[in-house]
N, C-alpha and C positions, 0 to 999 in steps of 0.2 A: 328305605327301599331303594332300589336301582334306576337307573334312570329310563331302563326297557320297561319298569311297571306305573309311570308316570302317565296319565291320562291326557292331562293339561302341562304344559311347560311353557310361561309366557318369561322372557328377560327382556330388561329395558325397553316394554313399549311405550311405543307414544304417539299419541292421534290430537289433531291442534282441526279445530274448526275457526278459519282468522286469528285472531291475536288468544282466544281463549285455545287453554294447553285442557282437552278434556280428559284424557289421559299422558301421566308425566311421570316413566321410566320407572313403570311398574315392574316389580319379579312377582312370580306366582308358580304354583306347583301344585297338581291335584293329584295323588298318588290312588291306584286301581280301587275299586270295595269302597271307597268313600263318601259320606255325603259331604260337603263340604258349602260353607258359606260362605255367601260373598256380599259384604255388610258394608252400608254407607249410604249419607244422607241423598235427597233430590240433587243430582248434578253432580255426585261426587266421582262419574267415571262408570258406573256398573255396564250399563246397559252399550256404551261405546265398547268397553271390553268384552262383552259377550259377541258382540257382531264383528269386532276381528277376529274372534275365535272363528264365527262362523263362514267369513271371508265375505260378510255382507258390506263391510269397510275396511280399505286398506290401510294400516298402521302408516306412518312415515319413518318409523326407525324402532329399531328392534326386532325381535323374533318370537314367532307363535308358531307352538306343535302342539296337535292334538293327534292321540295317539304313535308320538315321533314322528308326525307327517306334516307338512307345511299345509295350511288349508287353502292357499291362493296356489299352488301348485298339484294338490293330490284334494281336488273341493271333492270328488264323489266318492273316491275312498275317503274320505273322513266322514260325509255328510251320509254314506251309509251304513256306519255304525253307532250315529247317532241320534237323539229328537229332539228338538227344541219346541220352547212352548213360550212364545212373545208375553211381552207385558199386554200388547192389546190387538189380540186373534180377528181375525177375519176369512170368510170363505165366500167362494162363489156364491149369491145370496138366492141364484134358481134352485140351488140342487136341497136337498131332502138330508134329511142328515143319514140317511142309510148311503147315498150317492155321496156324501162327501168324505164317508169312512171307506166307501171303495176305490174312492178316487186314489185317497192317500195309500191305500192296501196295496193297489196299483205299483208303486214306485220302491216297493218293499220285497225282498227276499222271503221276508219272513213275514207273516202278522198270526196273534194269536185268536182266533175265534172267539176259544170261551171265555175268554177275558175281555172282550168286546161283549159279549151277552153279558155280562156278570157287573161287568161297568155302566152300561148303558139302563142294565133294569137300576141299578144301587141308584144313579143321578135322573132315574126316571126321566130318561130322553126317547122322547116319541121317534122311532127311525123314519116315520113320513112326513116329519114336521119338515117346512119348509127353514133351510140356514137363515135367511128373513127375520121369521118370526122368531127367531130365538131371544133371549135377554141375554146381554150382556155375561150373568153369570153362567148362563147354559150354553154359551157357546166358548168360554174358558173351560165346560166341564167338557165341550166337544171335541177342544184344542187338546187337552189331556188324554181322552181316549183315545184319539189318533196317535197319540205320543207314547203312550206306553204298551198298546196292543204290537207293533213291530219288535218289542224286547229286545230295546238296544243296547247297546255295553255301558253310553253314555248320556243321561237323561240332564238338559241344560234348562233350569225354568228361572224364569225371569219376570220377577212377583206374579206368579201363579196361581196363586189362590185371593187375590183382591177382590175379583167377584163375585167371589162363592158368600153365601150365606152363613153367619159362624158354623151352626149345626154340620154342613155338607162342606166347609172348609177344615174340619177337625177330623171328621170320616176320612176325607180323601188324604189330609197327611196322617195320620196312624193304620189306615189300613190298606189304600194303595200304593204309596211311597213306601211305608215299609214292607209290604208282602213284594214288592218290585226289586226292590234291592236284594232283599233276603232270597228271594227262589233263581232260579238258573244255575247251570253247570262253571259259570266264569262268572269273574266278582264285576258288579253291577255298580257304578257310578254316576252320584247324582251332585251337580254344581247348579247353585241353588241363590240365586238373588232375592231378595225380600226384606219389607221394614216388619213384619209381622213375624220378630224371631221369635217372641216367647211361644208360639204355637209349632216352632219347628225346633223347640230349647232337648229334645228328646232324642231330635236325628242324628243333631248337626256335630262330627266326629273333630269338624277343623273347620276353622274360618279365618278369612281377611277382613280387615275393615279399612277401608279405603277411603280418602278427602281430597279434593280434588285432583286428583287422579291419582295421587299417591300412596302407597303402601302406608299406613298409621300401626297395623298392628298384627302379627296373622299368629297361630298359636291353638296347639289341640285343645281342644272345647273342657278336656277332664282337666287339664295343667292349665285351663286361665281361672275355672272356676276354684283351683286350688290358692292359684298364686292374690286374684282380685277380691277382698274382705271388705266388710263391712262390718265396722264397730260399733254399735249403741251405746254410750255410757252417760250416766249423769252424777253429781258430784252434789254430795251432802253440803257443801258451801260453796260460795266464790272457788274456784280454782285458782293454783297458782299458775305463774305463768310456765308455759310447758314448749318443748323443743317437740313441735310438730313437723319437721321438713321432710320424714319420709314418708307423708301422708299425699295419697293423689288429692284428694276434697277432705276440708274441714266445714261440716253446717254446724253451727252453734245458737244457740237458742235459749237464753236464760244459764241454767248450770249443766242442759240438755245440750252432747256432742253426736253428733253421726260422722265417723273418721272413713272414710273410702280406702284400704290400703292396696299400693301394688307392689306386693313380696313387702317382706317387714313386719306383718302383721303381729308375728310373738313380740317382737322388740316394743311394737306400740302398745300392745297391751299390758307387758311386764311395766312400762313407766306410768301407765292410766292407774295399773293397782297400787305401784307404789307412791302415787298422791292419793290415794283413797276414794280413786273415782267407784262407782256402784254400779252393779249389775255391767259388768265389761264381760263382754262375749267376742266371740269372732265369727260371720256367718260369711258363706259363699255369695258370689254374687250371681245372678242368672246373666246369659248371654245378652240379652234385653239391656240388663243395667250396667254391665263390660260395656258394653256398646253405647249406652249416653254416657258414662263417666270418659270413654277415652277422648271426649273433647278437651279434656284437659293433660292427656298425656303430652310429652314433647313431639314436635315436628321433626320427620327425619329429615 
């Protein structure tokens, strides 16, 4: 795509708290209509690079556009065609959660009504409940509705479903993440932080995965699950000894192998049949398990 249809366009940043580099000379690129992930351990940078996105922190070097817009230069044209939804939401703790959906409604062009009705009955939020009394996961389900009743071009959440309850964490990504993205006139983009990928293994178009602060791997979500395999074989004897080097992980276990491949896969498994290993297959690997194995890919 062109660089007019680019959502996100982050080069070389980089954000240092003291002597720790928490972000270090990242590229990134979120192109229109996409969901996209942005994957990495406790500390590895997510949550700093979401908030130079949102000009909540200034980088020290490099460059951030959100919608080709500088967000420490053009913060309210960026920040009104967007919504962000923190790892951990708070609201004025007098208002009523009917008061704290008008509040936000308030600051908007645009909000959608019957999608606040419709959202508010599914997560069963009482609108004269006090923001107070809410729990934790009710008031991430209150962060949400505020977030996507505005119908913004670009939806930014940052582990967003932590507090939800599995049942109502599963609801809310297959039916309002994707009726969110899929309806409207212009393509609807969502950049998505979370350790909980198997439950978003359905959205997610593209992802990065990132270590301390670093780019480790980014790659359309259908060509990593094409290129990362998983071999089961086990071997009617002793094996001989085998030229495994274009294997990511080798587990071995008695005459039981599990070979991890990245790209290769026909070649390891054409040498596993011709030692007469048994039952050689080659399956996909889910986003979830791309994402533990590339602790072992190379550092860029």
């Amino acid at each position: 795509m062109s660089t007019q249809s680019r959502v996100i366009e982050i080069k070389g940043l980089e954000r240092r708290f003291g002597k720790t580099d928490a972000v270090n000379g990242l590229d990134l690129s979120v192109d229109a209509g996409r969901c996209y992930g942005f994957f990495g351990r406790n500390g590895a940078g997510k949550t700093t690079t979401i908030k130079c996105l949102l000009n909540l922190i200034r980088p020290q070097s490099g460059t951030v556009r959100v919608f080709g817009l500088d967000p420490r230069k053009n913060e309210v044209a960026v920040k009104g065609r967007l919504a962000y939804v923190p790892d951990a939401v708070g609201f004025y703790p007098w208002m009523t959660v009917r008061e704290v959906l008008n509040y936000f409604a308030s600051f908007r062009r645009h909000w959608n009504p019957k999608t606040e009705r419709e959202l508010l009955q599914r997560f069963d939020l009482d609108p004269g409940k006090k923001a107070a009394s809410l729990s934790k996961g009710q008031k991430t389900q209150l962060a949400l509705v505020a977030a996507i009743c505005p119908e913004p071009e670009l939806l930014i959440l940052d582990e967003p479903t932590s507090g939800l309850d599995p049942i109502v964490r599963r609801e809310f990504i297959q039916t309002v993440i994707g009726a969110y993205q899929s309806s409207g006139d212009t393509p609807r983009t969502i950049f998505i932080s979370t350790h909980l990928i198997s439950e978003f293994e359905g959205l997610i178009d593209e992802f990065t995965i990132i270590e301390q602060g670093r780019e480790l791997l980014t790659m359309a979500a259908d060509e990593a699950r094409e290129r990362f395999r998983k071999i089961p074989v086990r071997f009617p004897h002793e094996p001989p000894p085998l030229d495994l080097s274009g294997a990511l992980q080798v587990r071995k276990e008695g005459r039981e192998f599990e070979i991890l491949a990245n790209g290769g896969a026909e070649r390891l498994v054409e040498l596993l049949r011709a030692n007469s290993a048994e039952i050689v297959r080659s399956e996909s690997l889910s986003l979830e398990e791309i994402f533990l194995a590339s602790a072992a890919l190379p550092r860029k």
